[in-house]
N, C-alpha and C positions, 0 to 999 in steps of 0.2 A: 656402678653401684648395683648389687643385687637386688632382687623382688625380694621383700618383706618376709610374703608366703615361701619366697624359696628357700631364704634363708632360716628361717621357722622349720620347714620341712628337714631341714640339713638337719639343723642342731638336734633338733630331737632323736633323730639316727645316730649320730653320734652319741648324745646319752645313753642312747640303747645300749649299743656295741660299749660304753663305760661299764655301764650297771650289770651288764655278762661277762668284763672282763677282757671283752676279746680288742676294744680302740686299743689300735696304732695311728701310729705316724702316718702310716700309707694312707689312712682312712681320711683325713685328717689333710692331707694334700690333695687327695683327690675331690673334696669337699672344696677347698678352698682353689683349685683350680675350675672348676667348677662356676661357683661364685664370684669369682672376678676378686678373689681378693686375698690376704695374706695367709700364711700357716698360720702365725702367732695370732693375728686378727682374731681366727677361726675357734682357736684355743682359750683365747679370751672369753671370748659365746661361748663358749660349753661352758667352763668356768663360771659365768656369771648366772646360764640357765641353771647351773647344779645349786646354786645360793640362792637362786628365785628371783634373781634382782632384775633378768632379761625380760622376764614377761611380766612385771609388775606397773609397767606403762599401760597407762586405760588408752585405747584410741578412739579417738572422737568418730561420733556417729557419722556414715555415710551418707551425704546429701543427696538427694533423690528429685532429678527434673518433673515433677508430676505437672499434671495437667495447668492449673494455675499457675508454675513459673512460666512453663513452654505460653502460654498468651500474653504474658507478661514480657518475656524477653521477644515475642512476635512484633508484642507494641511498641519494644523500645527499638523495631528491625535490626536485634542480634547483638543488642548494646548491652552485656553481663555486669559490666561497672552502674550501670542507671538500674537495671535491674539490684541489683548490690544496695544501694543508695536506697532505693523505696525499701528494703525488707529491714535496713538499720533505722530508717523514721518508723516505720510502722512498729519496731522493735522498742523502741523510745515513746511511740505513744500507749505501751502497754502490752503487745504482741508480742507474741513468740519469740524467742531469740536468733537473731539473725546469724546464717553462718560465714565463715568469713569469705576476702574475695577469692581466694586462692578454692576452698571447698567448692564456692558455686562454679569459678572456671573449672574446675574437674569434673563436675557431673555435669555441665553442658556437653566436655568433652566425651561423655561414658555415653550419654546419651543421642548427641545429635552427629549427625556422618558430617565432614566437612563443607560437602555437597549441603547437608540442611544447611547448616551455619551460615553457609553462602547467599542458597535461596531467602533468608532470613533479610538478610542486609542488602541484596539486589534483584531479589526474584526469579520469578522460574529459568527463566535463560543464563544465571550464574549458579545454577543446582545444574545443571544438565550439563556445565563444563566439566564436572567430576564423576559422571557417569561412564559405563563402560557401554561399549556397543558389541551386536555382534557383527561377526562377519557372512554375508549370505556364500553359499558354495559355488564353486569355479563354473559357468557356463561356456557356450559354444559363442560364436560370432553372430550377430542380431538376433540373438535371444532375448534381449530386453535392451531399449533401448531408453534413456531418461532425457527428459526434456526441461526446460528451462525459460525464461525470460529475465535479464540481470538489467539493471539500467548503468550505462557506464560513466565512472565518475569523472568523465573529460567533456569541457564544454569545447564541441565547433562551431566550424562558422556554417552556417547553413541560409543562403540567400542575404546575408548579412547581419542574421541575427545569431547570437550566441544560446545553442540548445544542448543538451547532453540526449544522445542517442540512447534509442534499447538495442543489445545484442540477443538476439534466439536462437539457439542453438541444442544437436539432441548430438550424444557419447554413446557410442556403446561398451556395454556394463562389461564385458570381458575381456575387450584388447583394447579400451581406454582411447578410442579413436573417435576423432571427431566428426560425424558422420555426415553435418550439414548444420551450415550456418545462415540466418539473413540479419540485415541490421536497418534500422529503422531511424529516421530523422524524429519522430515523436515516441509515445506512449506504444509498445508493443500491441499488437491484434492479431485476432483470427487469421488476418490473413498473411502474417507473422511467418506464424506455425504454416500453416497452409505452403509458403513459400520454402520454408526450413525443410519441411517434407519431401514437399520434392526435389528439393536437391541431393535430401541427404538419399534419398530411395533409387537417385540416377546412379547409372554403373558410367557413364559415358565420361568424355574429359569435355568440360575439365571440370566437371563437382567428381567424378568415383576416378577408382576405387577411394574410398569405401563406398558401398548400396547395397542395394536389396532391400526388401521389405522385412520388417521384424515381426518377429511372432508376439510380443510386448511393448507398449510406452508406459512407463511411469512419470505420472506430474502430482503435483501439490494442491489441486483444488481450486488451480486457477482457472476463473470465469472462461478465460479464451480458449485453454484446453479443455473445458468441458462444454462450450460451447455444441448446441446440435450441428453446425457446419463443418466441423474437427470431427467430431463421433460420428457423421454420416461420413464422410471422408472414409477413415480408417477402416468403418464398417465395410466400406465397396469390400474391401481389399482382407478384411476378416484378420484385420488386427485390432488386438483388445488393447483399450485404455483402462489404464489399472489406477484408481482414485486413491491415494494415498491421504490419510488424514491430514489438515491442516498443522502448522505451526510444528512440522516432524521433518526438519534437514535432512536427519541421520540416515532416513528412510527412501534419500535417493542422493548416497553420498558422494558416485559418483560426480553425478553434474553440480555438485555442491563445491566438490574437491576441484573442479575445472573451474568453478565459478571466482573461487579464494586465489588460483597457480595463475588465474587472469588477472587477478587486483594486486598480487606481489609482483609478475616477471614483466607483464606488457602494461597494463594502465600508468603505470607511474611514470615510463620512460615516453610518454607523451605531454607536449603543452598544454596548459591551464588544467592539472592532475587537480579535483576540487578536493584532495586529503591529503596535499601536499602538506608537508610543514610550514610552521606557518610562522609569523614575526609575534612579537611582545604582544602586540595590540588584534592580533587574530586574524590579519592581512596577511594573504599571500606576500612571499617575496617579490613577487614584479607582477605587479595589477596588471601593466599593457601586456603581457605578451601575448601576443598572435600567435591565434587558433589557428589549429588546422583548418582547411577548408573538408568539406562530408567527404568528398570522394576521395581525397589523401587519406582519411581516417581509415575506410572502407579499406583502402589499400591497403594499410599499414595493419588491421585485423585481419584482412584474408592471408598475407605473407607472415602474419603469425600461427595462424592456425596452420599454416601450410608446413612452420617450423615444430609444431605441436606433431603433426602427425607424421612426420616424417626427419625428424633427426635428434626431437627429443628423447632420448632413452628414457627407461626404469626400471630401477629395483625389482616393482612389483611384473614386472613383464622379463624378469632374467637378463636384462640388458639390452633388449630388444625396444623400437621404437614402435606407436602403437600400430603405424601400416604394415611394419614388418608381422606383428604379432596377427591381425588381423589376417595378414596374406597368408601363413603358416597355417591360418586356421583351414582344416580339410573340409569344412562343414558346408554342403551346399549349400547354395545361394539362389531363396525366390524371385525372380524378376519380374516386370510387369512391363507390357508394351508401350514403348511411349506415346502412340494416341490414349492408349486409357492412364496414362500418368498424367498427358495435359488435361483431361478432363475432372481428374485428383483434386486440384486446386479451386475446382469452379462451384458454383450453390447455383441448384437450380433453382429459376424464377418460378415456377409450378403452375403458368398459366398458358393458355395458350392464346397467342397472338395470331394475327392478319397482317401479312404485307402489304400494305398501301401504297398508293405512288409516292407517297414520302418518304418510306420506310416503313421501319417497326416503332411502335410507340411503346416507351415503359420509363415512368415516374415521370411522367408529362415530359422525356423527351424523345427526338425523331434519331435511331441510328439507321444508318445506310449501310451498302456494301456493294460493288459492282456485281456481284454475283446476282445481286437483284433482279439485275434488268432483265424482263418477262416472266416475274413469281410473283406480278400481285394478285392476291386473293389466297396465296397460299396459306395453310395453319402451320406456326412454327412454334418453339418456346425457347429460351432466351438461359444462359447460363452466363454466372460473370464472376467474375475476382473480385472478392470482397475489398470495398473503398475504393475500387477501379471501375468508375461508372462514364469513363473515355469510350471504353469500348468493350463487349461482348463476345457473347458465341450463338451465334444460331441453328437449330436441330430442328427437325421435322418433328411435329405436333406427333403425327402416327406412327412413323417407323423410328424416330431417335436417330436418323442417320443425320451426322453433320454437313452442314451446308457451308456453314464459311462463316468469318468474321463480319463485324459489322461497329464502324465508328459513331461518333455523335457529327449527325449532319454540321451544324451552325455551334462548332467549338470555338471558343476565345482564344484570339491570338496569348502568346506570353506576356507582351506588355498590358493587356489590357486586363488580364487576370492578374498582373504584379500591380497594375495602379487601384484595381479593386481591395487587394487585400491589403495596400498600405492606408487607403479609407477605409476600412474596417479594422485597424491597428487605431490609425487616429481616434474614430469615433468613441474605442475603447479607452484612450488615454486619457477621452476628458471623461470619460462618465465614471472614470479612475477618482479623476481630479477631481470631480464634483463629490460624490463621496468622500473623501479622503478630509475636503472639507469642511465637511457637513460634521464629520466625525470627531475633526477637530473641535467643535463648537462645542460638543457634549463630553468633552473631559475634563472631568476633575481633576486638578489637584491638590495633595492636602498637604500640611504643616506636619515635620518630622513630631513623633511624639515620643521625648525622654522619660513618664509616666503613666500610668492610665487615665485615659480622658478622651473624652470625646473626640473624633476627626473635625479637625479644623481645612473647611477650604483656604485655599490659597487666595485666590479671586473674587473678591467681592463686587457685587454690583450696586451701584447708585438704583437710586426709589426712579429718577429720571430715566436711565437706563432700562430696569427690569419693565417699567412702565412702555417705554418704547418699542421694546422687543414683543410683549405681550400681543400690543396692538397689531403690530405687522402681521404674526402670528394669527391674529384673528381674520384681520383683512384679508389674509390669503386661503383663512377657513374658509370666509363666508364667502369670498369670491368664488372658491371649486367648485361649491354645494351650492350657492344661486341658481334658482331656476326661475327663470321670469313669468310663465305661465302659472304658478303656483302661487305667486304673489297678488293679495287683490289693489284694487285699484283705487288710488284718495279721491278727493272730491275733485270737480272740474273747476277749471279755474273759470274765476268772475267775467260774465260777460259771452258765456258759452251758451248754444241753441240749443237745447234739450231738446229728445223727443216726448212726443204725452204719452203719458203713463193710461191705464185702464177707468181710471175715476176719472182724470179728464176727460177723454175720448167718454164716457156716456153722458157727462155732464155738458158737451158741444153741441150746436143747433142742428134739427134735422136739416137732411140737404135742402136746398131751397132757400131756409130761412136765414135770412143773413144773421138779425139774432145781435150784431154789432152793432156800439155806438162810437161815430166816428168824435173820440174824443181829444184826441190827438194823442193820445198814450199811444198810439203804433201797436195795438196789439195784436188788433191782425196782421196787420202784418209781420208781427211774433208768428201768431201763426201759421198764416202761409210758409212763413220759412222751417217750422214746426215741421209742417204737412213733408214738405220738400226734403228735408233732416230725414223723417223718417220714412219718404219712400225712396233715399238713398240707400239706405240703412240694409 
């Protein structure tokens, strides 16, 4: 079907060429091939515009998303029909005439890109899947290299408990090569990256080729990539870390694109894949199946990445896999000597220490090294691998020449550091369980309600009950908050030797005078025992 306007625009031309005389046929076909539609059609239209009757249709005003619908359809998140709906009641109680649903979806359409529509209905991260990106321009080999931390969605076995690993890993940005990877049994860290580094910066086998140092990393804002022990790192070596804003994939698409070719080709074709499909009820298909054990996994990611850079072809590399690309590349290559690679990875301690005959002492413990034997009194300082506090590096306090490694004297065997941390597993499981229900005590629940009405709990409690609970409740108050010293003291019970008070003692006989009548009331000897009481006292 032709445009409205175009058709409009025809026929008028054609009257023209009538009213001078000169419409043909040709004119007249070429109009209607044009337009999508017949001779006769076309002939019709002029015809009708010559008698007036083509343009004698009014068309209805163009509806226009102004400011008050766009908030309106915000509120109903992109819902044009609910929006529709309030403008015929508000239409009905007096307002403006509402226009119909078909008008309003067409100025939603004139007005919002489908990207808004989207963000409308599921927010910013469904507007950003209709965006265009650009491309940045064709670089050299470790010209920029992008870094990453993914956590992977396969639970192993790790000491026998089921955990899902982080992978860390940095690409380089022009021959798609995977430069260095480590992978981690918990929560990725500093010293992550710190270990990804160095692999990926080694030329040796079996981490390179690919290596060298890059002239660029690009990350995301991540605490551990901007960590000072990363940025002093890279700093040695006078490579910039480039902060890329927050909540911006696109902006290191790279390792994004490597992140997503990990979650389709390799994550799935592993046990207990946790986005597996899944049954009616939201259950994996086979709840038991046994995990890899860590070091399988490990395995089965280093022999992937090894299939990544070395036999995966692409497109964007002309056929070429990314080592081949990377090898083609003629682009010199910086190296760095592997004593100052291993010290790449280390934070310095920044203090200086004394050898003693026990060792060196740092965080209350004693590491040793045979190299010790006749350095004590020497000044040293201490470098170590972040979460690696087994063992160290020791350097000369004045010259920074290294001296040698150094362990923790008095380490725990493995059984006795596994029976540690399954009593610190247990101790966690009750104070789970206590919690848990404690928690339980304090929920509500209420009665469905098919009207408006107040919530109805479910559980009632007896006057006997609430009454019970109260009291415990207090008893356990007053018992925390008891302090005994703060409490004064009742009366002495019947039959108790008081000491005298200040009115007695002046109103007693001067020494000497006995002052007493032996009456048989025993009062003196009250007294005496008085006296006695109070010079216990």
């Amino acid at each position: 079907m032709a445009d409205p306007a175009l058709r409009e625009a025809a026929v008028r031309r054609l009257l023209g060429l009538r009213a001078a005389g000169e419409l043909t046929t040709e004119h007249v076909r070429l109009a209607a091939r044009s337009l999508d539609a017949g001779e006769r059609t076309v002939w019709r239209w002029v015809d009708l515009a010559a008698s007036g009757q083509l343009s004698t249709r009014q068309r209805q005003p163009m509806v226009v998303l102004d400011g008050v619908l766009r908030r309106r359809l915000a509120f109903y998140r992109g819902n044009v029909a609910a929006v529709h709906r309030e403008l015929v009641d508000a239409a009905a109680a007096g307002g403006p005439a509402a226009p119909s649903l078909a008008a309003l979806h067409r100025a939603v359409a004139r007005a919002l890109s489908p990207g808004d529509r989207a963000g409308l209905r599921k927010g910013e991260g469904a507007r950003r899947e209709f965006d265009v990106f650009l491309q940045r321009p064709a670089t050299h080999r470790n010209a920029v290299w992008e870094g990453d931390h993914v956590e992977v969605p396969v639970e192993v076995d790790v000491a026998g408990r089921l955990v899902k690993p982080w992978v860390t890993w940095f690409i380089d940005v022009a021959t798609n090569v995977i430069a260095g990877v480590a992978v981690t049994a918990g929560p990725a860290s500093r010293e992550s990256i710190l270990a990804t580094l160095r692999v990926a910066i080694t030329l040796d086998a079996p981490y390179g080729p690919p290596g060298g140092l890059p002239e660029r990393v690009r990350v995301d804002r991540g605490k551990d990539f901007l960590s000072a022990t990363v940025t002093a790192a890279t700093g040695v070596f006078a490579v910039r870390v480039e902060d890329l804003p927050g909540y911006t994939p696109h902006l290191k698409g790279t390792v994004e694109g490597l992140n997503a070719a990990a979650e389709k080709m390799f994550f799935p074709q592993l046990p207990r894949y946790t986005h597996a499909p899944t049954l009616a009820n939201r259950r994996p298909a086979d709840v038991d199946a046994p995990a890899l054990r860590y070091e399988a996994f490990v395995t089965e990611l280093l022999s992937w990445v090894g299939w990544w850079n070395t036999e995966h072809t692409m497109p964007v590399l002309e056929g070429r896999t990314p080592l081949q690309a990377w090898l083609d590349d003629p682009t010199p290559l910086t190296t760095v000597p592997a004593v100052d690679l291993r010290l790449f990875t280390l934070e310095d301690d920044g203090k200086p220490r004394k050898i003693t005959t026990k060792g060196v002492s740092w965080r209350h413990r004693w590491y040793v090294g045979a190299w010790m034997t006749g350095q004590v009194g020497r000044s040293v300082r201490l470098r170590y691998m972040p979460h690696h506090e087994h063992d160290v590096e020791v350097f000369d306090a004045g010259t920074g020449a290294h001296l040698g490694p150094a362990v923790l004297s008095d380490q725990a065997d493995p059984e006795l550091i596994a029976a540690v941390r399954r009593t610190r597993r247990a101790k966690a499981g009750r104070l789970a369980a206590d919690l848990r229900a404690v928690e339980r005590t304090r929920r509500e629940r209420y009665a469905a309600s098919t009207a408006p009405e107040p919530a109805r709990p479910l559980r009632t409690l007896t006057r006997a009950e609430a009454e019970g609970e109260l009291a415990d409740g207090t008893d356990e108050d007053l018992a925390r908050l008891a302090r005994p010293r703060l409490l004064l003291p009742g009366p002495p019970a019947p039959g108790w030797v008081l000491p005298r008070t200040d009115s007695a003692a002046a109103a007693a006989p001067a020494p000497g005078e006995t002052g007493q009548q032996d009456d048989g009331s025993g009062t003196g000897e009250a007294s005496a025992h008085s006296d006695m009481a109070e010079g216990d006292r």
